[in-house]
MARBA-3410 file (N, C-alpha, C, O; in Angstrom, 1 decimal):
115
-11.5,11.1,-11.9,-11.6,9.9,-11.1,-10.5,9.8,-10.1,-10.7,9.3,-9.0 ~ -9.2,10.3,-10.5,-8.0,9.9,-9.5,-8.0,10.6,-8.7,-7.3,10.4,-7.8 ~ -8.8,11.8,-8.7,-9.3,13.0,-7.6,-9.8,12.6,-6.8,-9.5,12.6,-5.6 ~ -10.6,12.3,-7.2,-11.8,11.8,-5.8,-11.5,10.5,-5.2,-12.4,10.2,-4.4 ~ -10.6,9.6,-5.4,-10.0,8.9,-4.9,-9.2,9.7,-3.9,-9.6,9.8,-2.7
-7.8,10.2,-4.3,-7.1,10.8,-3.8,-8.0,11.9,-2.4,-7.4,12.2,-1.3 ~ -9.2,12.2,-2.6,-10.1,13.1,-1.5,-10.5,12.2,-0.3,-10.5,12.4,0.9 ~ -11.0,10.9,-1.1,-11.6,10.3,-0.3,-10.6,8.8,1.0,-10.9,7.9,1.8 ~ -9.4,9.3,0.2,-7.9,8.7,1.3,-7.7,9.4,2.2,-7.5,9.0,3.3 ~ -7.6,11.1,1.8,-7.0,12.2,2.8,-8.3,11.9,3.9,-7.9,11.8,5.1
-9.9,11.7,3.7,-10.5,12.3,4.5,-10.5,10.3,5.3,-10.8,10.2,6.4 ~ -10.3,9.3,4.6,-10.2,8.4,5.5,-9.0,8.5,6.6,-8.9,8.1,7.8 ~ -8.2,9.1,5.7,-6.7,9.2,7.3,-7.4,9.7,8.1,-7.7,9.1,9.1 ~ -7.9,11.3,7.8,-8.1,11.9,8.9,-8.9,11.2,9.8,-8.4,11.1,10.9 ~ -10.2,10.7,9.6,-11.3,9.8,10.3,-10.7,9.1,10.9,-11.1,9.1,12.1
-9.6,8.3,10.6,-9.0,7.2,11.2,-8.0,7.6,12.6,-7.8,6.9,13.6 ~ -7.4,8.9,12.1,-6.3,9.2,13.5,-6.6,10.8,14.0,-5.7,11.6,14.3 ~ -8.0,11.1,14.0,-8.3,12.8,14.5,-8.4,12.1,15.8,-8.8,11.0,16.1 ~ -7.8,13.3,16.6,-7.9,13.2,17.9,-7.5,14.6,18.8,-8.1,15.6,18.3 ~ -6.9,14.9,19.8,-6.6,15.5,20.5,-5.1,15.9,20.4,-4.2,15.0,20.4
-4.5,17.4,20.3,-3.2,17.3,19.9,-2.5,18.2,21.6,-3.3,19.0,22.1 ~ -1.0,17.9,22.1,-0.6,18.5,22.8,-0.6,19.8,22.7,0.1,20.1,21.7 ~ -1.0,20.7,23.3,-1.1,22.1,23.5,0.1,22.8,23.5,0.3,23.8,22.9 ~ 1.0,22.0,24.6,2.8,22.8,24.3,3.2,22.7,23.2,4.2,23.4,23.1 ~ 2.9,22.1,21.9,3.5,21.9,20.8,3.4,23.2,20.0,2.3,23.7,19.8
4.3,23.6,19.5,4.1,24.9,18.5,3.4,25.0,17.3,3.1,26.0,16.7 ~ 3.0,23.5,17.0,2.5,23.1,16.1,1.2,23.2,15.8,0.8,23.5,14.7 ~ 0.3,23.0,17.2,-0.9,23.0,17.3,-1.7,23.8,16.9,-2.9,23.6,16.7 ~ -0.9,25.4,16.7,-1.7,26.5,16.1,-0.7,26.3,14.7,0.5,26.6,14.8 ~ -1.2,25.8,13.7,0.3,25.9,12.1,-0.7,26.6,11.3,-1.9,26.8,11.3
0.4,26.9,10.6,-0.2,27.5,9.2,0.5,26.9,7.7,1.6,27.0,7.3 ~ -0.4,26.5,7.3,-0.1,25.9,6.0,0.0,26.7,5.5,-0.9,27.6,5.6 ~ 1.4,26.9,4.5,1.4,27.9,3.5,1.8,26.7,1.7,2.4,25.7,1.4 ~ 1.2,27.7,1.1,1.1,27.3,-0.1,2.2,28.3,-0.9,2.0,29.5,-0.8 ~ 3.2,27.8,-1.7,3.6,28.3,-2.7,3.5,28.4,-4.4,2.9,27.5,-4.8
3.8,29.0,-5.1,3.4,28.7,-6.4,3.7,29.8,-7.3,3.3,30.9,-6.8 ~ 4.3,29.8,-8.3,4.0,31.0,-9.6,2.9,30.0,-10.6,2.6,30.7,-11.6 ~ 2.4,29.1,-10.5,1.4,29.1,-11.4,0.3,28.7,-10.7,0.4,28.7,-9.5 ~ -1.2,28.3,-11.5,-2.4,28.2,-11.4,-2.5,26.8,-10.7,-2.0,25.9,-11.4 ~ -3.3,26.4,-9.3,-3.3,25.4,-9.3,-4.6,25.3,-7.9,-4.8,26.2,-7.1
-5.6,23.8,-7.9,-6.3,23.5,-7.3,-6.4,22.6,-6.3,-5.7,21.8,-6.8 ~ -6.7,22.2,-5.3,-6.7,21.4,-4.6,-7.9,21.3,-3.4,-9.0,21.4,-3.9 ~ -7.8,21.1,-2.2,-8.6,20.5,-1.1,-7.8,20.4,0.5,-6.7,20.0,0.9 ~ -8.8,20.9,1.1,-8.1,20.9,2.1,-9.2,20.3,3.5,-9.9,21.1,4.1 ~ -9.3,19.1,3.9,-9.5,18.2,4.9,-9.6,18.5,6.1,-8.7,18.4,6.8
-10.4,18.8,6.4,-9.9,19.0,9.0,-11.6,19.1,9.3,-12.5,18.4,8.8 ~ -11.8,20.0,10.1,-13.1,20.1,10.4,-14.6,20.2,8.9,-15.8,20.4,9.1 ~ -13.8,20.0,7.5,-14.8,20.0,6.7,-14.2,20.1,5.4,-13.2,20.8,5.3 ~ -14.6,19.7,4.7,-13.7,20.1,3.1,-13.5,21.5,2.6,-14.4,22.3,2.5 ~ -12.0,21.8,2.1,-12.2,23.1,1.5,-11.8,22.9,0.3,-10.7,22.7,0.0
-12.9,23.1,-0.7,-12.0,23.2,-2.2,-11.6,24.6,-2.7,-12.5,25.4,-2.9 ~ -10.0,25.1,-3.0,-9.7,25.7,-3.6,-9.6,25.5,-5.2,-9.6,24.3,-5.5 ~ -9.4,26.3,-5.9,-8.8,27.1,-7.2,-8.4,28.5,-7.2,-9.3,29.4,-7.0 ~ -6.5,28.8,-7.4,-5.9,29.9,-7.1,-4.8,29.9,-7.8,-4.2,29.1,-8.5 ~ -4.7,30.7,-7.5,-3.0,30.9,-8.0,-2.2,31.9,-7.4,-2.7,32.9,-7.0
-1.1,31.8,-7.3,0.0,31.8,-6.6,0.1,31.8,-4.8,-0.9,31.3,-4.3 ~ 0.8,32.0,-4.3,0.8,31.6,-3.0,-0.4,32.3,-2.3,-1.0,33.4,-2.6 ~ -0.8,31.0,-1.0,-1.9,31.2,0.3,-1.3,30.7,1.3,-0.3,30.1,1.2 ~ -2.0,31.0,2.2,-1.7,30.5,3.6,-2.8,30.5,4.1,-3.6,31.4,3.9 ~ -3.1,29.3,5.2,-4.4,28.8,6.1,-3.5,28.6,7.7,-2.4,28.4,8.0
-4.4,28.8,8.1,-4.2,28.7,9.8,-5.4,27.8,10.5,-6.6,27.7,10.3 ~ -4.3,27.1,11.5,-5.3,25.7,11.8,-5.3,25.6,13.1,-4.2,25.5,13.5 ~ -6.2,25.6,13.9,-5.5,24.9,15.7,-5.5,23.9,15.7,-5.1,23.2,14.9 ~ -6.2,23.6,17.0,-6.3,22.3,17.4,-6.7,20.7,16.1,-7.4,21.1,15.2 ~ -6.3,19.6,16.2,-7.1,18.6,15.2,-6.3,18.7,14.0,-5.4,19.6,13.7
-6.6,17.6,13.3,-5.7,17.0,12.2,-6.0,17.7,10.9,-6.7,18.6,11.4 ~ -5.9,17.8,10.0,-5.8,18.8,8.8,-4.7,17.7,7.4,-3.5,17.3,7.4 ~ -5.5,17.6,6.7,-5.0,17.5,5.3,-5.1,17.7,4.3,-6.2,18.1,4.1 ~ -4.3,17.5,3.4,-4.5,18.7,2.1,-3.8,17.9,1.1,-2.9,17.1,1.3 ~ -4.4,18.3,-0.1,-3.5,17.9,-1.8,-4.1,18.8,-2.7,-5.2,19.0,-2.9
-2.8,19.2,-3.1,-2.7,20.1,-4.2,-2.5,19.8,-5.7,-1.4,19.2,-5.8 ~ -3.0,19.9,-6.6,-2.6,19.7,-8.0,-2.3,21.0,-9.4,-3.1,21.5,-10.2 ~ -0.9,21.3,-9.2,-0.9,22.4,-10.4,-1.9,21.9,-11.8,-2.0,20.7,-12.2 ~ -2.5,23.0,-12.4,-3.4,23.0,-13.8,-2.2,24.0,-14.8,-2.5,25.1,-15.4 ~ -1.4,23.7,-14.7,-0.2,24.0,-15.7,0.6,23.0,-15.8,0.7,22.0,-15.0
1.5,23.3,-17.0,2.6,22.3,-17.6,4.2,22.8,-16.8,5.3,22.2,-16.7 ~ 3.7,24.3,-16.5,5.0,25.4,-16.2,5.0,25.3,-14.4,4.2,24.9,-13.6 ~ 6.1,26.0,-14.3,5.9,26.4,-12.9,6.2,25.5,-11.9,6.8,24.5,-12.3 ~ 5.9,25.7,-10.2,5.9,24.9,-9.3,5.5,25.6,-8.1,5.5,26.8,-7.8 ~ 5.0,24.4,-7.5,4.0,24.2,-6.5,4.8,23.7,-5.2,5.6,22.8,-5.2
4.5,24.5,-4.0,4.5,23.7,-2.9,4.2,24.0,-1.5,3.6,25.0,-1.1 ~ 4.4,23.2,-0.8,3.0,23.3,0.3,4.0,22.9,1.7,4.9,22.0,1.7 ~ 3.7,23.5,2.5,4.7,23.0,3.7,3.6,23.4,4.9,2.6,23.8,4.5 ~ 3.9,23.1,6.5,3.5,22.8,7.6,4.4,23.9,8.4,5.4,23.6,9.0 ~ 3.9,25.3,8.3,4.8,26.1,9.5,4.5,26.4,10.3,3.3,26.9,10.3
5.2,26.5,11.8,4.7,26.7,13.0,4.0,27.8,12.8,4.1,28.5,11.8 ~ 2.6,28.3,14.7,2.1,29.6,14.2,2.8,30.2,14.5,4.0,30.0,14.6 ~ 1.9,31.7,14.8,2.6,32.8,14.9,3.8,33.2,15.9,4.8,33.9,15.8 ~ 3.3,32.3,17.1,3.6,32.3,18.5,5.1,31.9,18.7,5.9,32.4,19.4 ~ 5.2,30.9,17.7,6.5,30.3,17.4,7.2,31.0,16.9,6.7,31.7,16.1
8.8,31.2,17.1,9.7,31.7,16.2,10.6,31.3,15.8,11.5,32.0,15.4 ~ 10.3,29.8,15.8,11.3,28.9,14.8,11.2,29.3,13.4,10.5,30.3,13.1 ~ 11.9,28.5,12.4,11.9,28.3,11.3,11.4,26.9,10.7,10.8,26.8,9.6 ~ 11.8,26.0,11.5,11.2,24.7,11.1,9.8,24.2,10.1,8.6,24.3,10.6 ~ 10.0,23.9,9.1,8.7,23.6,8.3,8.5,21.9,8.3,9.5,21.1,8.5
7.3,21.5,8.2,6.6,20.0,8.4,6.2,19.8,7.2,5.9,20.7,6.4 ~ 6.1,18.4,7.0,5.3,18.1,5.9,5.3,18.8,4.5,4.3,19.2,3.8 ~ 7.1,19.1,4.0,7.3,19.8,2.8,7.3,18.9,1.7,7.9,17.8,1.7 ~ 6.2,19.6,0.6,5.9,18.6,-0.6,6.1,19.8,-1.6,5.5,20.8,-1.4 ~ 7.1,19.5,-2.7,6.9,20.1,-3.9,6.9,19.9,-5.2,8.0,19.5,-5.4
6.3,20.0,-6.3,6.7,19.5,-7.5,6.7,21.0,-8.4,6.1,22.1,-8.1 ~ 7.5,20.7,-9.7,7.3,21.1,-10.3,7.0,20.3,-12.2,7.0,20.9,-13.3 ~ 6.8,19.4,-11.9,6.0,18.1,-12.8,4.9,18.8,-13.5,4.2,19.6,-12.9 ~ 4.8,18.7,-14.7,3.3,18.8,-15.4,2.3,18.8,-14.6,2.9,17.9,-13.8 ~ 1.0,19.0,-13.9,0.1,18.7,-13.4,0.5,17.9,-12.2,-0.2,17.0,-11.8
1.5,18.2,-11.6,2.1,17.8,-10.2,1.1,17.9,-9.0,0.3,18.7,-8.7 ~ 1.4,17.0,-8.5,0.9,17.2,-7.0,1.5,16.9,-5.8,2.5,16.1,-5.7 ~ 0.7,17.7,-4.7,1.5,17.8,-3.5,0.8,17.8,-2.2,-0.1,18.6,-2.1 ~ 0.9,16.8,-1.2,0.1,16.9,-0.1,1.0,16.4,1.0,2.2,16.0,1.0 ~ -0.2,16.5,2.1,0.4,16.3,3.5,-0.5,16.2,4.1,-1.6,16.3,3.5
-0.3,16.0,5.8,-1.2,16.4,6.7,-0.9,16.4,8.2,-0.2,15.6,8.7 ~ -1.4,17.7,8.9,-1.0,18.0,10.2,-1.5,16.6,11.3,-2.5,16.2,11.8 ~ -0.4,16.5,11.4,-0.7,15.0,12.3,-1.2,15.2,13.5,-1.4,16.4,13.7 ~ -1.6,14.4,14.7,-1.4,14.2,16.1,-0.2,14.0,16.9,0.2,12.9,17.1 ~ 0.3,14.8,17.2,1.8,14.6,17.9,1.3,14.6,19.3,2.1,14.5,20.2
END
């Protein structure tokens, strides 16, 4: 039940503030990358829902439009985390929207905003 709550906030933000994002921004093309040594599921928000189950690190790539995500480890061990890195284009280091736990059944989310 606290899931689908939790699904149905990420996709009311997004509803609420998708829009158009500045093109100069490095941001606009990001890639979410996912960390982890253990097993863990989640969702990911923007142009349509994506439900994962995985384990250990992924990475998504996003352009244009808003994007959000929550992750929940299905372990007691381990840790999870999820950050906002510019794309490829970029060659910063700068990460956005870093969430991590390593909590029993922890969770972690964010979302690529409108700048």
């Amino acid at each position: 039940m606290r899931r689908s709550r939790s699904v149905f906030v990420l996709a009311l933000a997004f509803a609420t503030t998708a829009g158009d994002c500045d093109p100069t921004d490095p941001y606009v093309k990001s890639r979410l990358m996912i960390e982890s040594n253990t097993r863990w599921e989640g969702v990911i928000i923007g142009a349509g829902v994506e439900r994962l189950d995985a384990q250990g690190d992924d990475t998504w790539t996003f352009g244009r439009g808003q994007v959000c995500w929550e992750f929940r480890k299905k372990t007691s061990g381990g840790y999870l985390r999820a950050y906002l890195a510019p794309g490829s284009t970029y060659t910063g280091s700068t990460r956005r929207a870093f969430a991590e736990t390593a909590d029993s059944a922890g969770t972690v989310h964010g979302c690529k905003s409108q700048e």
